[in-house]
C-alpha positions as CSV (number, residue, x, y, z in Angstrom):
1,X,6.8,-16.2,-12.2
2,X,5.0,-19.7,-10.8
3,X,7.3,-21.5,-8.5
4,X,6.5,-25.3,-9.2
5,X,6.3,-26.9,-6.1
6,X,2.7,-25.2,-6.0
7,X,-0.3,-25.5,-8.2
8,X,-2.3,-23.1,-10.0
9,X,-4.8,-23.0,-7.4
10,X,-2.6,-22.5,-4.2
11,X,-0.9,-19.6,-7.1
12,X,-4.8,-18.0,-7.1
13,X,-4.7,-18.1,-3.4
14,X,-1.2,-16.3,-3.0
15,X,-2.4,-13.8,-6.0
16,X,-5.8,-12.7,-4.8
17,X,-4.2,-12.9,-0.9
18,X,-1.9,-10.2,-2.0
19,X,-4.1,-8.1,-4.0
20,X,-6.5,-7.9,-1.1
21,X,-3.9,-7.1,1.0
22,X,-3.0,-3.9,-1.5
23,X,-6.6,-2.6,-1.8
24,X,-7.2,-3.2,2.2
25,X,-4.0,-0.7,2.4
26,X,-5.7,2.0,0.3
27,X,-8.9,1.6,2.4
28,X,-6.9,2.2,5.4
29,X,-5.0,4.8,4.5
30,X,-7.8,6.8,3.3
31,X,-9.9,6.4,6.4
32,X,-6.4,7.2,8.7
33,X,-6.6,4.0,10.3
34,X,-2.7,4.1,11.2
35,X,-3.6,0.4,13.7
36,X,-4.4,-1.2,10.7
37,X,-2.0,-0.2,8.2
38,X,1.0,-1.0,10.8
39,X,0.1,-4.7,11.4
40,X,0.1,-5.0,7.5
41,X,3.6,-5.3,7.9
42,X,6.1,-7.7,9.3
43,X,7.7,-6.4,12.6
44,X,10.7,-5.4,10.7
45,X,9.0,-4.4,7.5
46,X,10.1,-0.8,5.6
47,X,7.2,1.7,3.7
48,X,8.9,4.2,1.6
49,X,6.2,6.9,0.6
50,X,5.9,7.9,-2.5
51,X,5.9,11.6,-2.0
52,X,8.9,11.0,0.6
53,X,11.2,8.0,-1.3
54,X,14.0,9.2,0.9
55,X,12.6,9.0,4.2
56,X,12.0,5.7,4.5
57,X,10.0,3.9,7.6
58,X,11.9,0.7,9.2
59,X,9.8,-1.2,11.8
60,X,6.1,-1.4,13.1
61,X,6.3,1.0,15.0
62,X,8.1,3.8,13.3
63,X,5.4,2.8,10.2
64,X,2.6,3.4,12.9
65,X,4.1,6.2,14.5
66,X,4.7,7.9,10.9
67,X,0.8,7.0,9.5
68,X,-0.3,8.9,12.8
69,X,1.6,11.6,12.5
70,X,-0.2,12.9,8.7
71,X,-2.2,15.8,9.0
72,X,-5.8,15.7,9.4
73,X,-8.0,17.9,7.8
74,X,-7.5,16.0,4.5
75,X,-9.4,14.0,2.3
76,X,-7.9,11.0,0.5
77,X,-8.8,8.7,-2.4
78,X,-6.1,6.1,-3.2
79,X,-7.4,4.3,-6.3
80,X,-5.1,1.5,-6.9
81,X,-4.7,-0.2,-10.3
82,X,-2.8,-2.5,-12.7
83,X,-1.3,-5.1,-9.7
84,X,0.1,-7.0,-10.9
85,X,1.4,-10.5,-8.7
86,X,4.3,-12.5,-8.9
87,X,4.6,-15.9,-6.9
88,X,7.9,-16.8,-6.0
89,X,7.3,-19.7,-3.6
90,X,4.7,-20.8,-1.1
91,X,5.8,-17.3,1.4
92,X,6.7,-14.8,-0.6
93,X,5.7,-13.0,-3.2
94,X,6.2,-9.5,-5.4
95,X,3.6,-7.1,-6.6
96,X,3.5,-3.5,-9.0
97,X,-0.2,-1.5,-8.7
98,X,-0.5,1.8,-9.9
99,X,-1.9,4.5,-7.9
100,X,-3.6,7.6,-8.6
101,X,-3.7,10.0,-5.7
102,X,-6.7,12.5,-5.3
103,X,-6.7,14.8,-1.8
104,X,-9.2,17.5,-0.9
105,X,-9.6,19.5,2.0
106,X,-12.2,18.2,4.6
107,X,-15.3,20.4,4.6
108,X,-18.0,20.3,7.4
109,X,-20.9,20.3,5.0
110,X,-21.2,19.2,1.2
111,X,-18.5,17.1,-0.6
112,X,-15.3,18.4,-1.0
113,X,-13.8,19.7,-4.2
114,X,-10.3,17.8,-4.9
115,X,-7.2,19.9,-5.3
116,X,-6.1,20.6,-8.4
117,X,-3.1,18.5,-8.7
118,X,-3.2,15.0,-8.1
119,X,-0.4,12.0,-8.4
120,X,0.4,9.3,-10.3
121,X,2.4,7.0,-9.0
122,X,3.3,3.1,-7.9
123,X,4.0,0.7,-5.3
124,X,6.4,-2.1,-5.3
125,X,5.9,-4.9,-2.8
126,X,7.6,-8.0,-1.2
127,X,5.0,-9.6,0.6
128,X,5.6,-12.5,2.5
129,X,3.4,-15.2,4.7
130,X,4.6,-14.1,8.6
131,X,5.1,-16.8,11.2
132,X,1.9,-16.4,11.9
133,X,0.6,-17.8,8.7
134,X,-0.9,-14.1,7.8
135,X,0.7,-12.2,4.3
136,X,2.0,-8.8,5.2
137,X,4.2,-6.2,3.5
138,X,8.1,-7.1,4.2
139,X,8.8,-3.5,2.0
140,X,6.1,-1.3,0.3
141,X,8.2,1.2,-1.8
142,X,6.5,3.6,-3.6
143,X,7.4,6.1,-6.5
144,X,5.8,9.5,-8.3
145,X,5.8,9.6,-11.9
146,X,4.1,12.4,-12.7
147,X,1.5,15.3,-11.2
148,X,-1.7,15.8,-13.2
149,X,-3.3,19.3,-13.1
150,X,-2.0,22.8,-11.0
């Protein structure tokens, strides 16, 4: 979806903006950094988890306060795949990445082992360029489709 008011090179910008934008969210989230992933969305913006689609976070600071409130003592790998980005026009855009989810409890020496069961899942986005020029996450919903292993 190429909007034509834009060529293919501002589309390239917009694309690999927004992927960026998608794999700087599953650094964050695995290194807990709840600042971060907060001001990756617009002051209004929704993330629906994909292990909690019906619990829903509206607003900054409920995404922040939610990101802070995971449990610690945990491990995560988000490995994020297949996104896929749509331009609508010069501000907005949609994406679809696959995710695979692997978790591990922390251990104070020596890697840790994952857990058995891991998730597959995705992410839909509507990202859109903010007032201030930046592209954030207007919603982030996210989905399960299946559990791999115990």
């Amino acid at each position: 979806m190429m909007h034509s008011d834009l060529s293919a090179q501002e589309v390239a910008l917009i694309v690999q903006t927004c992927t960026q934008l998608i794999a700087r969210f599953a650094q964050a989230t695995d290194s807990a950094d709840a600042e971060t992933l907060a001001g990756m969305f617009v002051e209004d913006g929704v993330f629906i988890r994909p292990s909690k689609p019906d619990q829903p976070y509206v607003g900054r600071d409920a995404i922040l306060e939610g990101f802070r409130a995971r449990p610690a003592g945990l491990v995560m790998r988000h490995l994020v795949t297949n996104t896929v980005v749509d331009v609508v026009d010069a501000a907005e855009a949609r994406a679809r990445s696959y995710l695979l989810l692997y978790t591990a409890p922390a251990t104070e020496s020596g890697l840790p082992k994952a857990n058995g069961r891991q998730m597959l899942g995705a992410f839909e986005d509507h990202i859109v360029r903010d007032t201030d020029g930046a592209w954030r996450f207007r919603e982030r919903r996210g989905s399960l489709a299946m559990t791999i292993g115990d």
